[in-house]
KOLBABA-595047 format. One record per residue: x, y, z of N, C-alpha, C in turn. Coordinates in pm, whole numbers, padded with zeros to 5 digits, always signed. Atoms other than C-alpha are relative to their C-alpha. Layout:
# residues N
XYZXYZXYZ...
//
This chain:
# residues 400
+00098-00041+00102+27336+06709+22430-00014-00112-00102-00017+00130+00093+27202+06437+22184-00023+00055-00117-00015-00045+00120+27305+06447+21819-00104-00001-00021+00106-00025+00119+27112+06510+21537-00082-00158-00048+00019+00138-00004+27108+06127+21478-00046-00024+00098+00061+00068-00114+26994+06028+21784-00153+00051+00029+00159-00062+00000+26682+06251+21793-00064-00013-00095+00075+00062+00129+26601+06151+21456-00077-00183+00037+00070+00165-00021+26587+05759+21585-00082+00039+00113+00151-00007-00045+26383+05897+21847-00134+00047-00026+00083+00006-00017+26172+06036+21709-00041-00058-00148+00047+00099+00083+26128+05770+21424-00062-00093+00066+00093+00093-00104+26007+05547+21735-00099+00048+00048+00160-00118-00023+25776+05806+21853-00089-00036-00077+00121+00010+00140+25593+05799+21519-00012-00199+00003+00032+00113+00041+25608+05399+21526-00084-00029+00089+00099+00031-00112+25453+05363+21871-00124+00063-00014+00162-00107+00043+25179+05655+21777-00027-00124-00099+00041+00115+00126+25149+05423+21443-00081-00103+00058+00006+00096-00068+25134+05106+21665-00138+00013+00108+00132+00007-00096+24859+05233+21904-00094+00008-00077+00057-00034+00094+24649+05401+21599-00040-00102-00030+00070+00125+00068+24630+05053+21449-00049-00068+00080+00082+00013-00101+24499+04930+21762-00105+00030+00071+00128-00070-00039+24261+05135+21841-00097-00016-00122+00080-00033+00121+24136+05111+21468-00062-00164-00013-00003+00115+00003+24140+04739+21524-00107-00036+00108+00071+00066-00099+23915+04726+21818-00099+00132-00011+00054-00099-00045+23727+05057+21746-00169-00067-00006+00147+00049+00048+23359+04853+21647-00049+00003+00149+00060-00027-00133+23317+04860+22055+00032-00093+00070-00033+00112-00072+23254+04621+22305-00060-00117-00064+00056+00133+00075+23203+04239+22195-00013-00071+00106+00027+00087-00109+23026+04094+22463-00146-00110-00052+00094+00076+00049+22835+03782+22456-00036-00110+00154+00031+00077-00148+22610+03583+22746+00082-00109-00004-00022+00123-00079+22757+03287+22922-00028-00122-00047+00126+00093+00013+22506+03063+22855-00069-00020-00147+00089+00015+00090+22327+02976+22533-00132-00118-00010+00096+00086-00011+22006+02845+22660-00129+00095+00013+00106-00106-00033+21676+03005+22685-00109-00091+00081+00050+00067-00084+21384+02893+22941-00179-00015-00099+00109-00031+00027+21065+02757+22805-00144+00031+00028+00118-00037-00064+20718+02855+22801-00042-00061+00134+00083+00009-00152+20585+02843+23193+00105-00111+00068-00151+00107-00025+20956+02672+23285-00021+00104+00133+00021-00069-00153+20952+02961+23534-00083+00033+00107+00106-00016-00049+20655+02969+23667-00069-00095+00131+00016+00112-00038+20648+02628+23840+00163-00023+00093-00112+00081-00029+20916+02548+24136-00047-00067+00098+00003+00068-00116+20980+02299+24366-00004+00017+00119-00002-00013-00143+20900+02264+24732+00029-00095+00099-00052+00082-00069+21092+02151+24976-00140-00116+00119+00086+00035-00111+20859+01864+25209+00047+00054+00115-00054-00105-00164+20808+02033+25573+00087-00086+00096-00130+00027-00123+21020+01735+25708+00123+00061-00027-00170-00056+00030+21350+01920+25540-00032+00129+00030-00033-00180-00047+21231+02284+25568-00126+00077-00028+00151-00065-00002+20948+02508+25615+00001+00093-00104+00009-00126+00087+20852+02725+25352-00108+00116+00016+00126-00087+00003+20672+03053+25369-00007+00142-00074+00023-00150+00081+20511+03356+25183-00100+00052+00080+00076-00086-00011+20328+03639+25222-00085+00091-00061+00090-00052+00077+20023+03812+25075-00054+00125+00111+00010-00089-00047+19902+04152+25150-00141+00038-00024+00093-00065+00050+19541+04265+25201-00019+00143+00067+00015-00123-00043+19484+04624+25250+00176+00051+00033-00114-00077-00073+19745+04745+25483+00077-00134+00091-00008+00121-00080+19761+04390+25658+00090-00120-00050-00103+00097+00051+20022+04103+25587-00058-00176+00064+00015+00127-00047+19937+03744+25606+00135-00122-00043-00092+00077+00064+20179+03460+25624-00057-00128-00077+00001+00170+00080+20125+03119+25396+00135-00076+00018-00069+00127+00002+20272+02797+25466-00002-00096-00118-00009+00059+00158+20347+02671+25113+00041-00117-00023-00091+00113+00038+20352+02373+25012-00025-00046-00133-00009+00018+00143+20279+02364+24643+00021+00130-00121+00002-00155+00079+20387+02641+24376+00030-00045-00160-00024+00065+00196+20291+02541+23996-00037+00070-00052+00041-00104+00131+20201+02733+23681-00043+00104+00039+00062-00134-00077+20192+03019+23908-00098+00056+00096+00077+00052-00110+20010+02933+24170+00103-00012+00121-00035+00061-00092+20126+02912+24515-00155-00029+00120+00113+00048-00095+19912+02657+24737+00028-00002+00155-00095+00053-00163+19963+02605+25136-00123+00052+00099+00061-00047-00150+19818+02716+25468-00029+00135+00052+00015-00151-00058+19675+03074+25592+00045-00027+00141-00001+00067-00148+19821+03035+25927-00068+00117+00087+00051-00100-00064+19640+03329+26021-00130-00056+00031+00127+00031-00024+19310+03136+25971+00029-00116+00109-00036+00112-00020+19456+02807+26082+00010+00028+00181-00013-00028-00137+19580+02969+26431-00047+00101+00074+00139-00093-00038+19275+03212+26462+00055+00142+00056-00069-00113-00010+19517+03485+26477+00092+00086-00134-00108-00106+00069+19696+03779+26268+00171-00071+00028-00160+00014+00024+20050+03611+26188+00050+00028-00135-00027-00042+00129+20205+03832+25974+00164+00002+00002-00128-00029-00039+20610+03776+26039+00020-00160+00001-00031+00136+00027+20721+03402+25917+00108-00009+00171-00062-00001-00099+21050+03492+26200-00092+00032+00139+00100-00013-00136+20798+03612+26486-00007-00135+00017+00117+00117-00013+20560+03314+26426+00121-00123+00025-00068+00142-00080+20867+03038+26436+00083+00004+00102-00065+00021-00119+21054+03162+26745-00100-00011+00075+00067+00030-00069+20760+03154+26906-00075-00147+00008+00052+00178-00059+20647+02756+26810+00117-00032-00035-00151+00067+00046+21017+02625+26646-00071-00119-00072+00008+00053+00183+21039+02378+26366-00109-00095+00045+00027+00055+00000+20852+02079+26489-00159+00006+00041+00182-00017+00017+20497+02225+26606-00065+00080-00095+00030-00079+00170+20510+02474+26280-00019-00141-00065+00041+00116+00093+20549+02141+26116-00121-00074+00038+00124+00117-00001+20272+01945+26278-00139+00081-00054+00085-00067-00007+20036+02253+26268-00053-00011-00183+00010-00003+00203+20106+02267+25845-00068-00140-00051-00008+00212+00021+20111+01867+25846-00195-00030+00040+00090+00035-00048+19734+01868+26025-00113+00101-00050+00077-00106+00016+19593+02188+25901-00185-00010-00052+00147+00003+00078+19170+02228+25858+00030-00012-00137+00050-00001+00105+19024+02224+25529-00014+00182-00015+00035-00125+00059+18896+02563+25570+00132+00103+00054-00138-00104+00010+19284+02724+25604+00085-00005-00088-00047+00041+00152+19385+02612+25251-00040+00110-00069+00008-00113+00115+19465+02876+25024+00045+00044-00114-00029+00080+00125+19583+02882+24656-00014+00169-00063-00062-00143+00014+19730+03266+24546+00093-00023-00104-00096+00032+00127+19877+03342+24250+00111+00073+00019-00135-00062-00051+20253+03397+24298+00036+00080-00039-00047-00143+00039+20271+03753+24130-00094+00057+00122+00062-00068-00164+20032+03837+24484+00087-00029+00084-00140+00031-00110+20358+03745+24672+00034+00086+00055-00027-00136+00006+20460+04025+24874+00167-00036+00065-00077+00088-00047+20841+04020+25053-00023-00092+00073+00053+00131-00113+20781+03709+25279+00041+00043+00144-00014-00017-00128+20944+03855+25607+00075+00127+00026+00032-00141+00020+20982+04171+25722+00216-00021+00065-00123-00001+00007+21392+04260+25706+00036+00120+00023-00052-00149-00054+21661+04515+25811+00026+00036-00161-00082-00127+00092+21849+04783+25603+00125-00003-00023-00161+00017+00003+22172+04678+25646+00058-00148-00028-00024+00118+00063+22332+04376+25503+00177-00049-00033-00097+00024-00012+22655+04187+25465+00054-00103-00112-00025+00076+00119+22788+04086+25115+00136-00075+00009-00121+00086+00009+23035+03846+25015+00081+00055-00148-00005-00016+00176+23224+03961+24644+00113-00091-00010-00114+00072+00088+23440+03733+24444-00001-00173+00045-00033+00133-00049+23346+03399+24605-00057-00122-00033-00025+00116+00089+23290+03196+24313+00082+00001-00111-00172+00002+00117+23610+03132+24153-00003+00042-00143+00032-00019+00143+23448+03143+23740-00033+00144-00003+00068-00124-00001+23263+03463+23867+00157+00117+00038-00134-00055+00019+23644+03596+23944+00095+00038-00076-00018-00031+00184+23761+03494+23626-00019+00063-00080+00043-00065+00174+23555+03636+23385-00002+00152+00081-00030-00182-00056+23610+03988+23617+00174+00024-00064-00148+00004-00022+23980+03903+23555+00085+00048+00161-00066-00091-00112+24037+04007+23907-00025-00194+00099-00023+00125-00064+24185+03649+24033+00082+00024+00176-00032-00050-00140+24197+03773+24456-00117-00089+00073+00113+00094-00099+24029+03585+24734-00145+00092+00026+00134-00055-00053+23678+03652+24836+00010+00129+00104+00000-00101-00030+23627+03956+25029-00119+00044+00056+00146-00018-00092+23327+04115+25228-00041+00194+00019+00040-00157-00013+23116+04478+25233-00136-00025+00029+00124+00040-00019+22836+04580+25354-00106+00074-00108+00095+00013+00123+22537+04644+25114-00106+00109+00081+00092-00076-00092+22332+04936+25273-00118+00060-00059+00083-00076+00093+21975+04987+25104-00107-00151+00080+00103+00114-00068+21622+04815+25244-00042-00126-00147+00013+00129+00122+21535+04494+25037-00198+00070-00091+00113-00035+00025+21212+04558+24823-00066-00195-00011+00040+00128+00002+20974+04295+24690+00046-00071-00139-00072+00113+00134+21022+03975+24442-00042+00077-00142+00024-00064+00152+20804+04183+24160+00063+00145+00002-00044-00159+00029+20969+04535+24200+00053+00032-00063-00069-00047+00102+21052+04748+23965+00154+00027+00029-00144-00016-00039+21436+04788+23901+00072+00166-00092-00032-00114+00068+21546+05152+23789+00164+00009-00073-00104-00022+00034+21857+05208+23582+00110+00092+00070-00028-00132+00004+21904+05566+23671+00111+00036-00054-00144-00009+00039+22157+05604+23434+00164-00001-00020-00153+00027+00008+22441+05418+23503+00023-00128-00070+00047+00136+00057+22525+05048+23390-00029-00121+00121+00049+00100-00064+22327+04798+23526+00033-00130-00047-00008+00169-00003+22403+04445+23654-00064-00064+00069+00061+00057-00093+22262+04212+23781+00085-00143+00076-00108+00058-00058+22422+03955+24037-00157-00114+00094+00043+00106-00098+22191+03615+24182+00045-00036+00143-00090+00037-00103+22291+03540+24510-00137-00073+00092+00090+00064-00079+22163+03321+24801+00061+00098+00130-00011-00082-00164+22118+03481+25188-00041-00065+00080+00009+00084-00094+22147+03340+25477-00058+00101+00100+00075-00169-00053+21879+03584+25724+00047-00073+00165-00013+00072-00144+21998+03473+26110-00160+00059+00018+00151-00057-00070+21643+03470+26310+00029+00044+00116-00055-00036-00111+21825+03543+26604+00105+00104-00014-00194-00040+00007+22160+03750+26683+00058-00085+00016-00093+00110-00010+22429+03541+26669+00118+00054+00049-00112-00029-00101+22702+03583+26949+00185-00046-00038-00097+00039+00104+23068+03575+26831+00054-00159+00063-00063+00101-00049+23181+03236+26840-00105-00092-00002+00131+00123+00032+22829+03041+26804-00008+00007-00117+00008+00062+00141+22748+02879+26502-00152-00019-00018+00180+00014-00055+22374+02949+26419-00072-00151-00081+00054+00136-00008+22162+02616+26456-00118+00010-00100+00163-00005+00083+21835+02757+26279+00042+00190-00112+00005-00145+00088+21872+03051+26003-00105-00029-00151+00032+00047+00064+21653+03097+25748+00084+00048-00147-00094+00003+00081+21751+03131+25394-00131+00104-00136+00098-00098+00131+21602+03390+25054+00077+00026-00113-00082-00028+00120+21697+03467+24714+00014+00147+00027+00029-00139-00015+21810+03821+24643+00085+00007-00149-00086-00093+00103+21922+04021+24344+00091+00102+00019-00099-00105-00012+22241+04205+24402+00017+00125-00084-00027-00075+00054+22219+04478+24200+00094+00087-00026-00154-00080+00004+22511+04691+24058-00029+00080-00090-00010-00138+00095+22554+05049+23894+00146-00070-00030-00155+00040+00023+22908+04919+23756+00057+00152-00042-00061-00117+00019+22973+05303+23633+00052+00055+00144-00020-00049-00137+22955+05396+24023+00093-00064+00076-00107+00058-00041+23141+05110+24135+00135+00028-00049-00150-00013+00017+23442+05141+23919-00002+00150+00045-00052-00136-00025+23438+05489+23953+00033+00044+00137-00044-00038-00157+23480+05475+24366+00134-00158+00024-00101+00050-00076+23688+05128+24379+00134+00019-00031-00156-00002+00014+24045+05072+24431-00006-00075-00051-00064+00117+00099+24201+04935+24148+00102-00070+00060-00134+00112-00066+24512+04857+24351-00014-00044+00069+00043+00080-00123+24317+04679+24631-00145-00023-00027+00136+00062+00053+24016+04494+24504-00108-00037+00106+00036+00028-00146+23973+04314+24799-00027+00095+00113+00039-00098-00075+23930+04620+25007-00117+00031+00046+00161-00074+00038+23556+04642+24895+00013+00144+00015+00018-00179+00058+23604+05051+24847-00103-00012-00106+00087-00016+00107+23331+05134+24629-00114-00108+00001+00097+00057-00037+23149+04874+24657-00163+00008+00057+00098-00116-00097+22893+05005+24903-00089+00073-00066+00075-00123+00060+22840+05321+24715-00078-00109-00146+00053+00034+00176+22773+05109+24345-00102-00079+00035+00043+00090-00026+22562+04898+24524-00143-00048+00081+00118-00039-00105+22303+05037+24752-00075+00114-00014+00048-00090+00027+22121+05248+24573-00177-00112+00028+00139-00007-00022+21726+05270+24633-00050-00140-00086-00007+00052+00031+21571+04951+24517+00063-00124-00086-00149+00119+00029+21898+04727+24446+00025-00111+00057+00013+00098-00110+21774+04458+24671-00118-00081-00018+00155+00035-00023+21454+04295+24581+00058-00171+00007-00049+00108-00048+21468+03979+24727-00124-00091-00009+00178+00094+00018+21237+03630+24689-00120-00001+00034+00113+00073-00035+20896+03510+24696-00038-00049+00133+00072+00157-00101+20932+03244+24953+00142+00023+00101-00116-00099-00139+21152+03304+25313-00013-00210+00062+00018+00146-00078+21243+02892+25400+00115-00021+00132-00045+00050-00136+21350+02749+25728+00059-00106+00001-00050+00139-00022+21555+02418+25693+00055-00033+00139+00011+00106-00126+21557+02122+25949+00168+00049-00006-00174-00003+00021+21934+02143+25858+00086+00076-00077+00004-00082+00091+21997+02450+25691+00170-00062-00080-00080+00041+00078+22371+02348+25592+00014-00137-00092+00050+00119+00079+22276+02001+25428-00099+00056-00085+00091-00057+00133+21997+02215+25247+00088+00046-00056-00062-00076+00048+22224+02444+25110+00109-00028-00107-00099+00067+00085+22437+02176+24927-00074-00014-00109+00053+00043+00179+22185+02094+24642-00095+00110-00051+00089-00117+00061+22040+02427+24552+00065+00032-00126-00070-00045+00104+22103+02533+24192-00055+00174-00016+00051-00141+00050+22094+02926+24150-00003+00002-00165+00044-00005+00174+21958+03047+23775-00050+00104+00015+00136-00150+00011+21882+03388+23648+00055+00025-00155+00020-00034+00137+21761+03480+23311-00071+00174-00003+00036-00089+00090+21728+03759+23110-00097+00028-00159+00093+00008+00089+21424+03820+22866+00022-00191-00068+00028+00114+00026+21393+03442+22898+00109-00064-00060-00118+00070+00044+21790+03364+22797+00066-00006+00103-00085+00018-00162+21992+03208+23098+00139+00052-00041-00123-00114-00013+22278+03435+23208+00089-00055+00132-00047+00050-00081+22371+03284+23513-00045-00188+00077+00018+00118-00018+22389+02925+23634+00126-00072+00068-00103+00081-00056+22583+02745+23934-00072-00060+00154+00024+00068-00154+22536+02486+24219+00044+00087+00119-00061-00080-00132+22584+02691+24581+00099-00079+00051-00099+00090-00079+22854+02414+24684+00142+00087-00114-00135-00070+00082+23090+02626+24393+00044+00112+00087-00031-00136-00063+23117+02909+24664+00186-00060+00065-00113+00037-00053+23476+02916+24771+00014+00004+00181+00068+00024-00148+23364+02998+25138-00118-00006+00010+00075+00044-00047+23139+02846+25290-00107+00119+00094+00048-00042-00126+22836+03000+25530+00101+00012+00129-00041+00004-00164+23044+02903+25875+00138+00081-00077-00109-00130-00018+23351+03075+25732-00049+00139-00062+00056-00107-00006+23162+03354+25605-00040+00076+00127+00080-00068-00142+23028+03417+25946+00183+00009+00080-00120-00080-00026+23389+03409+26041+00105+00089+00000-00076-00107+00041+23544+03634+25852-00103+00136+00038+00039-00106+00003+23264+03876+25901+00062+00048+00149-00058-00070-00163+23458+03886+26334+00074+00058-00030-00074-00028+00046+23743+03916+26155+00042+00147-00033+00000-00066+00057+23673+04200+25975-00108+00133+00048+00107-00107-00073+23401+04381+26261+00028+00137+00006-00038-00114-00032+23619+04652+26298+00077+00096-00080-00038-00074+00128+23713+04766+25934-00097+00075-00027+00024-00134-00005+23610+05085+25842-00070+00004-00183+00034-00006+00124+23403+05151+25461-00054+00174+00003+00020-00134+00036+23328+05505+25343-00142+00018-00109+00177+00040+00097+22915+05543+25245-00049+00147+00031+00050-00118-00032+22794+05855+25176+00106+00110+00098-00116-00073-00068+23101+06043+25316-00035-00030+00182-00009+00080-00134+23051+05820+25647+00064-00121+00030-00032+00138+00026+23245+05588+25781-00090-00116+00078+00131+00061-00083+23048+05282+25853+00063-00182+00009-00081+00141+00018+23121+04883+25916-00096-00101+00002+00084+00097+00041+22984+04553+25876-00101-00040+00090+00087+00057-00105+22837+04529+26250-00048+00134+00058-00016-00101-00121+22837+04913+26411+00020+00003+00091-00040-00012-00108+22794+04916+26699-00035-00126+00122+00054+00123-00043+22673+04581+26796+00075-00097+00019-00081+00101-00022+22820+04306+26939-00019-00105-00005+00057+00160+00073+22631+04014+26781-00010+00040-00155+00022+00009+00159+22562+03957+26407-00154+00052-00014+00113-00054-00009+22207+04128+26379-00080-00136-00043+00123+00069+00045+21868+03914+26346-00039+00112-00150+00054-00037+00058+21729+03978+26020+00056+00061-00111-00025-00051+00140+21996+04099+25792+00049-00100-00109-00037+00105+00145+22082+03907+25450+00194+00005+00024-00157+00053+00054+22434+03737+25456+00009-00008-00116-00013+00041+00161+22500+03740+25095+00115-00033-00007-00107+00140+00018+22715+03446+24959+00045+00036-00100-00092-00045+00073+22833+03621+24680-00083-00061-00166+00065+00024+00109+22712+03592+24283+00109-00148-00061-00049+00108+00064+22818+03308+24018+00049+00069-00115-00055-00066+00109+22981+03386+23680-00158+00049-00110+00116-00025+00046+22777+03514+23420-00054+00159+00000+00035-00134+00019+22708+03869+23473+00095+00099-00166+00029-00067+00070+22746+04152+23227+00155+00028+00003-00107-00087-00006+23092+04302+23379+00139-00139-00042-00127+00153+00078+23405+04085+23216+00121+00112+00038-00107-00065+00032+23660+04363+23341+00005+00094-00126-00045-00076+00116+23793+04633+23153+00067-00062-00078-00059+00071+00117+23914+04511+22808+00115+00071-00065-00105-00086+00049+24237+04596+22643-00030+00132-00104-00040-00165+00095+24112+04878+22378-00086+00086+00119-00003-00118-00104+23975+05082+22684+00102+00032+00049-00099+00000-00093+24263+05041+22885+00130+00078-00116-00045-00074+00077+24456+05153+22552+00020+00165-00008+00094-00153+00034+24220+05459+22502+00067+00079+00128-00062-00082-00112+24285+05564+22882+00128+00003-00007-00144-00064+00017+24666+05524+22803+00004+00144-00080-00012-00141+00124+24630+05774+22491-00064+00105+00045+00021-00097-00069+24397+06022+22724+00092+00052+00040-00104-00041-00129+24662+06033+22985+00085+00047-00080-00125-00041+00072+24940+06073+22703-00036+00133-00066+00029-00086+00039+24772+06308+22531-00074+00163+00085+00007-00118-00038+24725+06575+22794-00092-00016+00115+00059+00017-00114+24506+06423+23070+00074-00058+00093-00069+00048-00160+24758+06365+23377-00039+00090+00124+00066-00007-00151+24528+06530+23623-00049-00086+00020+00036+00128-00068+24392+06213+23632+00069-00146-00018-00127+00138+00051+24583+05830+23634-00078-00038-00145+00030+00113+00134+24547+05591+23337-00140-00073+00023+00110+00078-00035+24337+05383+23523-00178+00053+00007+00153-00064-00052+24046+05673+23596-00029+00010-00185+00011-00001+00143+24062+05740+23173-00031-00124-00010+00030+00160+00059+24055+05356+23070-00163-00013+00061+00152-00012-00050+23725+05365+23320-00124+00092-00079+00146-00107+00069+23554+05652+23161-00013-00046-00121-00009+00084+00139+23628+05470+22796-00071-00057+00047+00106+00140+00003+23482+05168+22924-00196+00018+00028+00154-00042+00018+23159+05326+23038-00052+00122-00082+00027-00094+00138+23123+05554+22734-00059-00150-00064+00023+00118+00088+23166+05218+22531-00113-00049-00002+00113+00120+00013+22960+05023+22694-00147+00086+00021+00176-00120+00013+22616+05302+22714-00030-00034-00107+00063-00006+00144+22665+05291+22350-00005-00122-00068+00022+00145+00023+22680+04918+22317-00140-00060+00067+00077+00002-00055+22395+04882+22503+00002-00192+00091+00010+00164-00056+22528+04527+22681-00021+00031+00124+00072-00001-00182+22397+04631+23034-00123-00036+00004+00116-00026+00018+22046+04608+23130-00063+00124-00028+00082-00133+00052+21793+04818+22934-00137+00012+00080+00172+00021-00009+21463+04916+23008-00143-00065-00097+00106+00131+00046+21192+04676+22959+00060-00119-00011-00082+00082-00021+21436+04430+23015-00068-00110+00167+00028+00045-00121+21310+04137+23250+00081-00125+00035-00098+00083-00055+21487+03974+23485-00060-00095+00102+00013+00099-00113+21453+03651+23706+00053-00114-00008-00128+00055-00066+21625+03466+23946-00150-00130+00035+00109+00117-00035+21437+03087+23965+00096-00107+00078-00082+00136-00064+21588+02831+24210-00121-00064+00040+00028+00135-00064+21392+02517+24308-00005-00003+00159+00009-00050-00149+21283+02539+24703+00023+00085+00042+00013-00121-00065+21350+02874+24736-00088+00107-00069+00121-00113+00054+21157+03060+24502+00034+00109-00174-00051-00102+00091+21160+03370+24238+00008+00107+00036+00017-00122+00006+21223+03700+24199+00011+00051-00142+00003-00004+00126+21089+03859+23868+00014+00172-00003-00039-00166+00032+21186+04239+23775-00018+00022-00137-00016-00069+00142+21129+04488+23511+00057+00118+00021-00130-00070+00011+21414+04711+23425-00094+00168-00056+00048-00125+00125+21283+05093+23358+00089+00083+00030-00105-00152+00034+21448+05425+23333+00037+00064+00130
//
C-alpha cells in the first residue's frame, strides 16, 4: 500500500505534467502556421506561353473537340495562348482523333515527315483553353508516393518510395476541381502512358509522356492510412481517387528518346499565380525503368478500394497500354505532417477519456479540425496550374 507521502509526490507530478501540457497547448493554440515553399509569383502571361519540343526530339500533340467529334493537332508552336500546328485530320484526309491510334499505325519518323511537309491549308492556330484531354486514357493508374526525397521531408515520413494504384478516369487540363469537403492538395507529377502493353521483362522503347494533377483529400487519406506502415500505400487509393482527381495536360508528347527527354524537364505548379511547387524530374529517387520494376515486384499485392480488394495489374499479365505511370510529386504541397500541438491534443483526447480510439486516430481528427479552420488547403475559387516547358498545362478552378 503506498504512504500518504508517496501519493502526495504523485500526485504533485500529475498536476505538473497536466500544468506542462496546458502550457503547451496554450503555446501553440493560434493554429496551424503554415507557409508556401516558394516565395515567387508568375508574371503576367508567364503561363500562357510554353515551349515546344522540335519534332526531331519528340512529337507533340493536342486535341480539340467539335461537336461530339475529336480532332488531333500536331503542335508545334504554343504562345500567349495560342496553340499553332497541324490538323492531321485535314492533312491525312481522314478523322484522326487518338494521337496513340494514329502513331502505331505510322511510328515516329513518317508522323515526323508528314508534320515536317504539311500543306498550307492543314495549319491551324486554337486557343489553348479549346484543348480538350489530348488522348483518350484508361481508369486505372499506377502511382509512385514519396519519390522525391524534399517531398519526404517536409511529410516528415523519411521511408523509401512506394507504389498504389490511383483508381478514378483522368478528366481534362481545364476541369473543374471539387473540394467536397475534405482538405485538398494538390500534387504535380509527370506520367509515363505505355502505347503498347509492356511484357514483364521488356523495357518500353516508345512511351509517351503527360502532365497530371494528383489530387488528394488529405482528411480521407490520413483517416484510412497506416501510420505504422507508410509504405504500404493503405489509404492511399481511397484519399485519392475520388471523381475528378486526375485532370491531366494539354499536350500528350512522344519522344525520339523518351529517357534522355525526361532528364531536362522542370515541373512547376502555382497557386493563384504564387509558385508552390518546383523541381527538375532527374530529383526522383527512382527512376522510370525501376519504377516499371518494382511495379512486377509488387503485381501481386493486394490494396483495399471501396471494400474490394484490388492490385496494381489485375488480372493482366502485361503493364496495360494507356494507363498513367505516375512518378510521384516534388516538395511543396500543403501537407507538412502532423505537427506537434495536434499530436499533443490527440494525447490529451485519449487521456482524457477517448481510448476507444489510439492517440494517433485523435491527433488526426485535431489536425483536420485545425487545419478547415485555418483555411491552408485549397479553397474555392482557388486556381491552380501545373506549367512545364514541352509538355504543357493544366489549369483548374477549385469549387465546392
Amino acid at each position: 500500500m503506498l504512504s500518504m507521502s508517496t501519493l502526495g509526490v504523485i500526485m504533485k507530478r500529475t498536476n505538473e505534467i497536466w500544468l506542462l501540457l496546458s502550457f503547451v497547448l496554450v503555446i501553440n493554440s493560434c493554429g496551424l502556421n503554415w507557409e508556401p515553399t516558394f516565395n515567387e509569383r508568375a508574371t503576367s502571361g508567364q503561363l500562357d506561353t510554353v515551349a515546344i519540343a522540335g519534332i526531331d526530339q519528340a512529337l507533340t500533340f493536342a486535341r480539340i473537340k467539335d461537336n461530339v467529334q475529336k480532332r488531333v493537332i500536331a503542335v508545334r508552336r504554343y504562345q500567349a495562348g495560342w496553340a499553332n500546328g497541324v490538323d492531321l485530320s485535314i492533312e491525312l484526309n481522314r478523322l484522326v482523333d487518338d494521337p496513340i491510334t494514329m502513331y502505331l499505325e505510322y511510328g515516329y519518323e513518317t508522323l515526323r515527315n508528314i508534320i515536317a511537309h504539311a500543306s498550307p491549308k492543314s495549319l491551324i492556330s486554337v486557343r489553348a483553353t479549346d484543348l480538350v484531354m489530348p488522348a483518350e486514357l484508361s481508369a486505372r493508374h499506377i502511382a509512385a508516393g514519396l519519390n522525391f526525397s524534399e517531398h519526404a521531408g517536409e511529410t516528415n515520413v523519411e521511408k523509401d518510395p512506394f507504389l498504389f494504384p490511383k483508381w478514378v478516369a483522368p478528366t481534362g487540363p481545364f476541369a473543374e476541381v471539387s473540394i467536397g469537403g475534405g482538405l485538398l492538395d494538390y500534387e504535380a507529377e509527370l506520367a509515363l502512358v505505355p502505347l503498347k502493353p509492356i511484357p514483364q521483362g521488356q523495357d518500353p522503347d516508345e512511351v509517351g509522356l503527360i502532365l497530371c494533377n494528383d489530387y488528394t483529400d488529405r482528411a480521407t487519406l490520413l483517416r484510412h492510412v497506416d501510420v505504422d506502415d507508410i509504405t504500404s500505400g493503405k489509404g492511399f487509393t481511397t484519399g485519392k481517387s475520388f471523381p475528378g482527381f486526375l485532370p491531366v495536360g494539354n499536350l500528350f508528347v512522344i519522344p525520339r528518346d523518351w529517357r534522355d527527354f525526361t532528364q531536362d524537364l522542370t515541373l512547376q505548379l502555382y497557386v493563384n499565380h504564387g509558385l508552390r511547387q518546383r523541381s527538375k524530374n532527374t530529383n526522383m529517387i527512382w527512376d522510370y525503368d525501376r519504377i516499371i520494376e518494382e511495379i512486377w515486384k509488387r503485381r501481386r499485392t493486394l490494396w483495399t478500394y471501396m471494400g474490394q480488394p484490388i492490385s496494381l495489374l489485375g488480372d493482366s499479365q502485361h503493364i496495360p497500354d494507356r494507363i498513367l505511370i505516375m512518378s510521384g510529386t516534388p516538395h511543396g504541397v500543403v501537407f507538412h505532417g502532423v505537427p506537434t500541438q495536434q499530436r499533443i491534443t490527440g494525447f490529451l483526447a485519449w487521456l482524457m477519456g477517448g481510448w476507444g480510439q489510439s492517440v494517433p486516430f485523435h491527433a488526426i481528427e485535431a489536425y483536420i479540425d485545425d487545419a478547415k479552420a485555418a483555411r491552408i488547403y485549397l479553397q474555392p475559387g482557388d486556381r491552380v496550374v501545373i506549367h512545364t516547358d514541352r509538355l504543357g498545362v493544366i489549369e483548374n478552378i477549385i469549387t465546392r
